[in-house]
C-alpha positions as CSV (number, residue, x, y, z in Angstrom):
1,X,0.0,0.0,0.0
2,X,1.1,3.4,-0.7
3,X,0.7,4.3,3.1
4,X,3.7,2.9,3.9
5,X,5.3,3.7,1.0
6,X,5.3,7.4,1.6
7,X,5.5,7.0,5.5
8,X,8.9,4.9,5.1
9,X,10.3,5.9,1.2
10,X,8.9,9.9,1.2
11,X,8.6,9.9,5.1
12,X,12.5,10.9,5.6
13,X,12.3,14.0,2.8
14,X,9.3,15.2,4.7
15,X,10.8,14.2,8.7
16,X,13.7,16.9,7.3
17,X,11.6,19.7,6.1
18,X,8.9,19.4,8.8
19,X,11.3,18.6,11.9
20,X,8.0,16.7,13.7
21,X,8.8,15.4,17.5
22,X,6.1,12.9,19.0
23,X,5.1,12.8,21.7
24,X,2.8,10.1,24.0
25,X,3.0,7.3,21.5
26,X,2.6,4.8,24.5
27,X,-0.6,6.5,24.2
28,X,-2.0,5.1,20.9
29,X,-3.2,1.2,21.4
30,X,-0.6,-1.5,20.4
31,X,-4.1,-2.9,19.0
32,X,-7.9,-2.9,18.0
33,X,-9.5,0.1,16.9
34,X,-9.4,3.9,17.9
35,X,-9.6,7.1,17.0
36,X,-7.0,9.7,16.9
37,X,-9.1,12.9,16.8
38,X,-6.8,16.0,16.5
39,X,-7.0,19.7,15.9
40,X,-6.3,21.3,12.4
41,X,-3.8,24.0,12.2
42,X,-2.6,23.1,8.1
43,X,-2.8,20.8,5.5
44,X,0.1,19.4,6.6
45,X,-1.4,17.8,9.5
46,X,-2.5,15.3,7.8
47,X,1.4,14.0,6.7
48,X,2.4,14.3,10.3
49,X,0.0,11.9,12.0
50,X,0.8,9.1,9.8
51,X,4.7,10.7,9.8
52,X,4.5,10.2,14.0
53,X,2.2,7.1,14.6
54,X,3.5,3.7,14.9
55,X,0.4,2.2,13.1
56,X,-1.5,3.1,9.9
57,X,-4.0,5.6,10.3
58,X,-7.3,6.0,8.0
59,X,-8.5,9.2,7.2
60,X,-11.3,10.7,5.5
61,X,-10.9,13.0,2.8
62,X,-13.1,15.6,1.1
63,X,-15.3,14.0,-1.6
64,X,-14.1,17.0,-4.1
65,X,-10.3,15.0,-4.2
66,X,-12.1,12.0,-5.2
67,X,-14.6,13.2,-8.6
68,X,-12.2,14.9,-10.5
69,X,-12.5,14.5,-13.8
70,X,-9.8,13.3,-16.8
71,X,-6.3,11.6,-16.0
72,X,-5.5,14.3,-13.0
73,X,-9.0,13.7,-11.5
74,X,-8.3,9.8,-11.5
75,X,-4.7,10.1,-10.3
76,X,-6.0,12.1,-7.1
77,X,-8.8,9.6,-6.7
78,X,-5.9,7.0,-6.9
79,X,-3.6,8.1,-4.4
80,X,-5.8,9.0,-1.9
81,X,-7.2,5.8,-2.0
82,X,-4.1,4.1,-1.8
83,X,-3.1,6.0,1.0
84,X,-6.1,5.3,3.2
85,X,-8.4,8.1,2.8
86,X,-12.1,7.5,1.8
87,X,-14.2,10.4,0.8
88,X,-17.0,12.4,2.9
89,X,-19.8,14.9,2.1
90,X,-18.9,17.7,4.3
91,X,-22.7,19.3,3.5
92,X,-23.6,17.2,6.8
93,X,-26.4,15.7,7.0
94,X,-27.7,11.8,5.5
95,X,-25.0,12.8,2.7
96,X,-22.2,12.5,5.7
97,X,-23.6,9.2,7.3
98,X,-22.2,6.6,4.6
99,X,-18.7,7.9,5.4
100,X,-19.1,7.4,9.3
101,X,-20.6,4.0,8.6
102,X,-17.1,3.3,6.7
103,X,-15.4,4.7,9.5
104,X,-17.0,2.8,11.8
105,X,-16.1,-0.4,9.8
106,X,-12.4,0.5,10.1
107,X,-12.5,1.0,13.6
108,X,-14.2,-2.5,13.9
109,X,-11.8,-4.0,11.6
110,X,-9.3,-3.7,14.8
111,X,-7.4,-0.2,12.8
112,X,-7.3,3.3,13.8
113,X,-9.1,6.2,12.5
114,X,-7.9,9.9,11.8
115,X,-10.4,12.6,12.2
116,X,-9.6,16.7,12.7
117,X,-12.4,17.3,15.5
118,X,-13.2,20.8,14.4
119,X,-14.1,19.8,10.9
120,X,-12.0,22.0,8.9
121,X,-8.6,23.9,9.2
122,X,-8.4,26.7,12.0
123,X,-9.5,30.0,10.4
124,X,-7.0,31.8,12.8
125,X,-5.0,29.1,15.0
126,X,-7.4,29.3,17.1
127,X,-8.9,25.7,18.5
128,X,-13.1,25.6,17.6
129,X,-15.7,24.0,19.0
130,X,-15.8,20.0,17.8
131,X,-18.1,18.6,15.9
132,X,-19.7,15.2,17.0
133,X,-18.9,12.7,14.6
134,X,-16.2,11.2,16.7
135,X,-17.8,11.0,20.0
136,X,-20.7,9.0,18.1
137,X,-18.4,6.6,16.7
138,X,-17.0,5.8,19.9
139,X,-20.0,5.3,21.7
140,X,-21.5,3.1,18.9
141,X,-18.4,0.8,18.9
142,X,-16.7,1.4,22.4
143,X,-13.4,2.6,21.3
144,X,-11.0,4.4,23.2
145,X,-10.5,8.3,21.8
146,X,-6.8,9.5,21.8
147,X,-6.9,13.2,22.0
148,X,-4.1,14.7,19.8
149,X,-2.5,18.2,19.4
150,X,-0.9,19.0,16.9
151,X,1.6,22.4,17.3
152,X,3.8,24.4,14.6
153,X,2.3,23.5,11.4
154,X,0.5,26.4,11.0
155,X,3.8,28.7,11.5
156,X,4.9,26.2,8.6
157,X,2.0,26.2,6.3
158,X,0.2,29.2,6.2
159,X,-3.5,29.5,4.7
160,X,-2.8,29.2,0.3
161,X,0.6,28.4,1.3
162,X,1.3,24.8,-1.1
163,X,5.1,24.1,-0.1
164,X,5.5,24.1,3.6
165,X,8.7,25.8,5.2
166,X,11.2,24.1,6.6
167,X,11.1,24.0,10.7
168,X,9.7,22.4,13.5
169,X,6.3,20.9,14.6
170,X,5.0,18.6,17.4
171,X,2.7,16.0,17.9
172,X,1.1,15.0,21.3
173,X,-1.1,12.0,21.9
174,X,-3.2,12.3,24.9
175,X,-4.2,9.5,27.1
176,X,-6.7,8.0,25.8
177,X,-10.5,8.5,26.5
178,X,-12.0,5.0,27.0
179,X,-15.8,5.1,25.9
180,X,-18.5,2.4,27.0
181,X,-20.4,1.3,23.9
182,X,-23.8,2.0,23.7
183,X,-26.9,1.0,21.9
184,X,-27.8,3.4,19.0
185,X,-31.1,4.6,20.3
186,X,-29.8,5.4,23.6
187,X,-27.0,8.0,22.6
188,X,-28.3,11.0,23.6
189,X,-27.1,14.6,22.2
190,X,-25.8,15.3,25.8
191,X,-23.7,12.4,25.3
192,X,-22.3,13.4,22.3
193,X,-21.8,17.5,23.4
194,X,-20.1,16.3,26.3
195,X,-17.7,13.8,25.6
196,X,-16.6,16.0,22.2
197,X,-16.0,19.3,24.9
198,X,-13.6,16.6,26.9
199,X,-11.8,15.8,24.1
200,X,-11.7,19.2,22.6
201,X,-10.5,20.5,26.4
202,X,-7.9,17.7,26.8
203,X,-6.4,19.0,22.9
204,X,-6.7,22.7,24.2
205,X,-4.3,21.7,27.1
206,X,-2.0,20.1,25.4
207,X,-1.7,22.4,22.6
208,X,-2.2,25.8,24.3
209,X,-4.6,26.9,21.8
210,X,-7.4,29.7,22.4
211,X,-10.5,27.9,22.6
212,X,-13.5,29.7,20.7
213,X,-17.1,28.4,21.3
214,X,-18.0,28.2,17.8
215,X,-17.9,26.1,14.4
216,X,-14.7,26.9,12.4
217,X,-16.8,26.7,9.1
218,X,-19.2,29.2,10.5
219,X,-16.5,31.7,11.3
220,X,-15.4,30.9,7.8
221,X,-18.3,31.6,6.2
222,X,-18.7,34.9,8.1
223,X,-15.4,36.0,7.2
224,X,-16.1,34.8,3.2
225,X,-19.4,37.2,3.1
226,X,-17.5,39.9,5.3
227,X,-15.0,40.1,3.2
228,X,-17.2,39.5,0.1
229,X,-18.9,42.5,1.4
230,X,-16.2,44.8,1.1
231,X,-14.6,44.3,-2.1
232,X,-18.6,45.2,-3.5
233,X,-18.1,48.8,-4.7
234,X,-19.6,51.1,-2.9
235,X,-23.2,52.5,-4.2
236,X,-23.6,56.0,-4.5
């Protein structure tokens, strides 16, 4: 698989330019299923999980890398297959359920699964309010949640930035959050809320972030129209 082929061939090119140090990795199971759900500073985030972990880590991927059209379009749709990503709706909703169904038959399958708890890249560094996708899949198969912070990448990477500078970044794993599996129809929405604010909180202290009380894509979208808003011409 072409996991391992870039974590062990392209892994050393991108150990050197990146500098990542890990730390915790007694904290990711030797075993069986998990998630590592982490915050999301840069795209790069997603090269230094798999760049840090001792075990293969599936991801999910925006459905946009996987319909492109012509020889490019099935190229992308080929590598991120073969590096473990699977694509997701991101409009929410029914659209987003047959990717968590696939996640949850990873996690079964005994492997871990990758998920950036906010839902998108930080607008501003800032860490946002998670979303509940994790928490559901832990309760619905009763597997343990490593919390992860990941620091530096942004400083590397900035926003429309493709080639990443060269320095240093850090990832910590968090002890993991062991979750009691419970029937579908009994997982309440108070479940879900609160065991995402623990894991968010236990990222926030390990990564020192600001914590805001809001959805990253909504403070997105706000900034989008606001700035939308401005470049209008003004009418006389």
């Amino acid at each position: 698989m072409l996991y391992w082929f870039f974590v062990k061939g392209l892994g050393p090119i991108a150990i050197h330019r990146l500098g990542p140090t890990a730390k915790g990795l007694e904290n990711i199971p030797r075993e069986g299923g998990a998630i590592i759900a982490a915050n999301h500073l840069a795209v790069i985030d997603d090269a230094l999980l798999p760049l840090t972990s001792p075990r293969m880590i599936h991801f999910m991927g925006k459905a946009e890398y996987f319909e492109g059209k012509g020889i490019k379009g099935k190229f992308k749709k080929w590598w991120f297959t073969s590096v473990g990503v699977f694509p997701v709706d991101r409009s929410g909703g029914s659209k987003s359920l047959g990717a968590l169904n696939h996640a949850r038959e990873i996690i079964e399958d005994g492997h871990l699964f990758g998920i950036h708890i906010e839902g998108t890249r930080s607008p501003d560094g800032r860490l946002y309010k998670g979303h509940t996708g994790a928490a559901r899949l832990a309760f619905e198969t009763g597997c343990p949640i490593v919390p992860t912070a990941i620091i530096g990448s942004r400083e590397l990477q900035k926003p429309g930035q493709v080639i990443p500078d060269k320095g240093k970044t850090t990832v910590i794993y968090g002890k993991p959050i062991e979750v009691e599996k419970k029937p579908v129809d009994q997982i309440t929405h108070d479940d879900l809320r609160s065991l995402t604010d623990r894991v968010t909180m236990e990222i926030q202290k390990m990564s020192g972030q600001e914590y805001v009380n809001e959805y990253a894509q909504k403070v997105k979208e706000l900034l989008k129209a606001t700035k939308k808003a401005e470049e209008q011409p003004k009418q006389d």
